[in-house]
N, C-alpha and C positions, 0 to 999 in steps of 0.2 A: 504494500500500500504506500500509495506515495500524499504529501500534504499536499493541497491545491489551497492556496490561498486569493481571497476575490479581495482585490484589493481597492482602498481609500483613497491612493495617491499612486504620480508614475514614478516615485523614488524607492528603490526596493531592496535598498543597503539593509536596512534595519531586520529583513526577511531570509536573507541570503545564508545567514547561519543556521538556518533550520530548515530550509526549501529551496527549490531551485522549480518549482511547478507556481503559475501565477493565472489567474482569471482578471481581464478587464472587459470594460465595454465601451463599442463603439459608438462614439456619438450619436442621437435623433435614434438608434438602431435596438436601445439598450433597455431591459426594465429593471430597476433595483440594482445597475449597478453602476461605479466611476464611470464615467463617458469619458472617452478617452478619442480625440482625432486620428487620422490617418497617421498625420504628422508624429504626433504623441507616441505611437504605436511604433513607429519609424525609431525614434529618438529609444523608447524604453530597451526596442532590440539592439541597439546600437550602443550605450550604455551599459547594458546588461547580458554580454552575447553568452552563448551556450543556454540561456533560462528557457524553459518551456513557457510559451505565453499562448492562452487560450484567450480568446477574443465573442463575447456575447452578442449575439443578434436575435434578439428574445423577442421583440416586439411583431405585432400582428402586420403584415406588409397590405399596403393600399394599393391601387393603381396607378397611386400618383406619387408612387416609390422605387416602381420596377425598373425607370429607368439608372436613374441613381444607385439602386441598390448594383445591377449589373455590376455596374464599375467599380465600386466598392467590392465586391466579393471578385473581378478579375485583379484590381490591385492585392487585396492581402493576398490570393494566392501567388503573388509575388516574393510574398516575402516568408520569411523564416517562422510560423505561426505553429502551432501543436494541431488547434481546432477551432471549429466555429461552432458554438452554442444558437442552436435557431429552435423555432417556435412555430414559425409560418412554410410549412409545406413547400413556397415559392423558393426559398433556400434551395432545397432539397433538389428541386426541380432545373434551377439554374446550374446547381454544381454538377447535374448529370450530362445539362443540354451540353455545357460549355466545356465540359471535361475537364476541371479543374480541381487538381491534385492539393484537395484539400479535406484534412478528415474530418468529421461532421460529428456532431454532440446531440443526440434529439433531445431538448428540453423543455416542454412543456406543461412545467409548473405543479400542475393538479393529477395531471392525465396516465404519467410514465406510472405504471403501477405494476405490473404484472409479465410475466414470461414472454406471452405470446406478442404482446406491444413490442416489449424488447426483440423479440424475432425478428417478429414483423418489418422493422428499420433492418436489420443486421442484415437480413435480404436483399434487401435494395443500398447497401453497401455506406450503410451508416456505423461506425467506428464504436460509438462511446451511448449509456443511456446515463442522462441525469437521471435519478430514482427520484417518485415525489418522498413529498416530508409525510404524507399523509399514511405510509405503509409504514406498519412494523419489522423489528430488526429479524424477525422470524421468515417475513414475507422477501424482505430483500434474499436473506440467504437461499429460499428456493429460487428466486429470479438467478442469483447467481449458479446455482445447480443446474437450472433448466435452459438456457442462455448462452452463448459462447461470446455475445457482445460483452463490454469492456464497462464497468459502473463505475460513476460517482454519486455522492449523497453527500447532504449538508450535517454537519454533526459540531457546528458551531456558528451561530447568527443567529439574528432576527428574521424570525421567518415570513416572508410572504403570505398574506391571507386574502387579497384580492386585488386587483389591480383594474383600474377602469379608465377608459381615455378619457372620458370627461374631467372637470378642475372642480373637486366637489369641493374641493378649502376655498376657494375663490369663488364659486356662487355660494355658497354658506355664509359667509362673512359679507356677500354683497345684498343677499336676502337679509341680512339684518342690521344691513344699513350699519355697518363698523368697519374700520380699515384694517383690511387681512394681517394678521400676526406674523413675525416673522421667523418666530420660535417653531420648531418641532413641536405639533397638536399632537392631543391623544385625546381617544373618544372612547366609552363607556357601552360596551355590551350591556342593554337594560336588565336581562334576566340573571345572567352569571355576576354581574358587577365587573365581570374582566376588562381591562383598560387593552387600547393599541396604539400602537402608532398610526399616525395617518399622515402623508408624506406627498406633496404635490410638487411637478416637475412637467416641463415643458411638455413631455408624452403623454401626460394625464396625472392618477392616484393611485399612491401605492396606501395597501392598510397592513402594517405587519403586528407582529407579534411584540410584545413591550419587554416580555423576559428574553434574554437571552436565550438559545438552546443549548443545553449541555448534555452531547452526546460520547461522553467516555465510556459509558457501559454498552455502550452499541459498539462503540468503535472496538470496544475489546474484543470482542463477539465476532464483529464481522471485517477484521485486519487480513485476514487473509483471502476473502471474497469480495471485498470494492477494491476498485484500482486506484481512486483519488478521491480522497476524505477532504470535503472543503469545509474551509475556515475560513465566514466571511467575517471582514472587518469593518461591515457598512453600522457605522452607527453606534461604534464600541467604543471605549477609549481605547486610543492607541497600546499606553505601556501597559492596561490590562490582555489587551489581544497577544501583547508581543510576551508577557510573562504564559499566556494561554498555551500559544504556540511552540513558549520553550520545552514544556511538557507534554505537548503534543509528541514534540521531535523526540524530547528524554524518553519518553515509556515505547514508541517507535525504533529507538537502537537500545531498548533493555537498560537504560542508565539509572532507571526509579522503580520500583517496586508497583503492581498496579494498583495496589492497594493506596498506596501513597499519591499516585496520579489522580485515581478519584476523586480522593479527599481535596487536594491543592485545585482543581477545577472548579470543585465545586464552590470553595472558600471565595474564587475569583470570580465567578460569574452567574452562582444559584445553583440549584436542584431541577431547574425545567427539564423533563424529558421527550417535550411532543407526543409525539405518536410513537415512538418506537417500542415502546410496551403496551399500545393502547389501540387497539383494533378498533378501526373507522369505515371500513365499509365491510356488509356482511351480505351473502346469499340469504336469496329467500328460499326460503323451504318449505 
């Protein structure tokens, strides 16, 4: 297993001691993650050579994107990139027509759940499956049983819990006649009391998760069946991320005890487990 980190900035010194796998995203292209230019992307490989840099293109493609997008997806495969993280089918479609030797991530948020989705892509010669947040560390282990594509899963970040192109923090705040806040909102599940983040950006709204996720009891479990354990740093403080990460990497070459790894995680960033002990979707019977 290797650490994939989605990272906050294009400076990646402070990372380098403990990984050498990197996730950003492309500008206007990206949901929930750094936007990062052409340029940017140019400069991080160039700065940083030998790094694995995976490149996000998560967002839904319009019509009035395909041009643009072309070129954009003929340039990175220009350059020294690991993979492209896409969402919208049209990806998928353009790296076939155009034959462009580039490996492809199907990531679809909610959707990647199960064996045969995973097949399904591995077919049509897609590389890698994000796994959603929403399946158990039970359920990943058979996809990797069942599967011969290549997994990643988040098992540290603010998770994702909806995203919509609309600016709902900017009509909110203009339906009530206030000038938009410029602090990070968080809004209030009426029945649970559960608090979110709700995060608004040129592409629309992100609503995530407020606790951090702390997946070390998954990762212990499933080290030897994901290929890249991300560790996103959207929204963290930094020298908490980067003390997270040391121990990521320490109990990854055997340097800390996992009992000792649990504890020190969890110290730094809670007890949230999501889903991975906690079955979300079920067959009817």
């Amino acid at each position: 297993m290797k650490l994939l980190v989605s990272v906050n900035k294009k400076e990646l010194a402070d990372y380098l001691k403990c990984t050498n796998s990197f996730l950003i995203g492309l500008k206007n292209y990206a949901i929930n993650y750094y936007e990062a230019t052409l340029s940017d992307i140019k400069e991080i490989l160039n700065n940083y050579p030998g790094i694995e840099l995976f490149v996000s293109l998560n967002k839904n493609i319009f019509n009035e994107d395909l041009k643009d997008l072309k070129e954009k997806l003929q340039e990175l495969a220009t350059l020294k990139i690991a993979g492209i993280l896409f969402y919208d089918l049209s990806i998928l479609s353009f790296v076939k027509k155009l034959n462009l030797n580039i490996p492809l991530v199907i990531h679809q948020t909610h959707m990647v759940t199960n064996y045969n989705i995973c097949n399904y892509y591995f077919e049509r010669g897609v590389k890698y499956a994000y796994l959603s947040a929403e399946i158990t560390e039970s359920e990943m282990a058979l996809i990797s049983k069942k599967s011969n594509i290549l997994l990643m899963a988040t098992f540290v970040g603010h998770l994702i819990i909806s995203h919509s192109k609309r600016k709902l923090v900017s009509n909110y705040f203009e339906y009530i006649k206030k000038e938009k806040s410029k602090d990070l909102n968080t809004i209030e599940e009426k029945n649970s009391k559960q608090k979110y983040y709700i995060k608004e950006t040129n592409l629309g709204t992100d609503i995530l998760t407020k606790d951090i996720l702390n997946g070390t009891r998954a990762f212990c479990l499933l080290k030897e069946k994901i290929e890249y354990a991300i560790l996103d740093n959207n929204l963290i403080d930094d020298t908490i991320f980067l003390q997270v990460l040391k121990l990521y990497n320490k109990y990854l070459n055997q340097k800390i005890e996992e009992s000792l790894f649990l504890e020190k995680v969890q110290e730094l960033i809670g007890s949230y487990e999501g889903f991975f002990f906690q079955k979300t979707f079920y067959k009817v019977k």
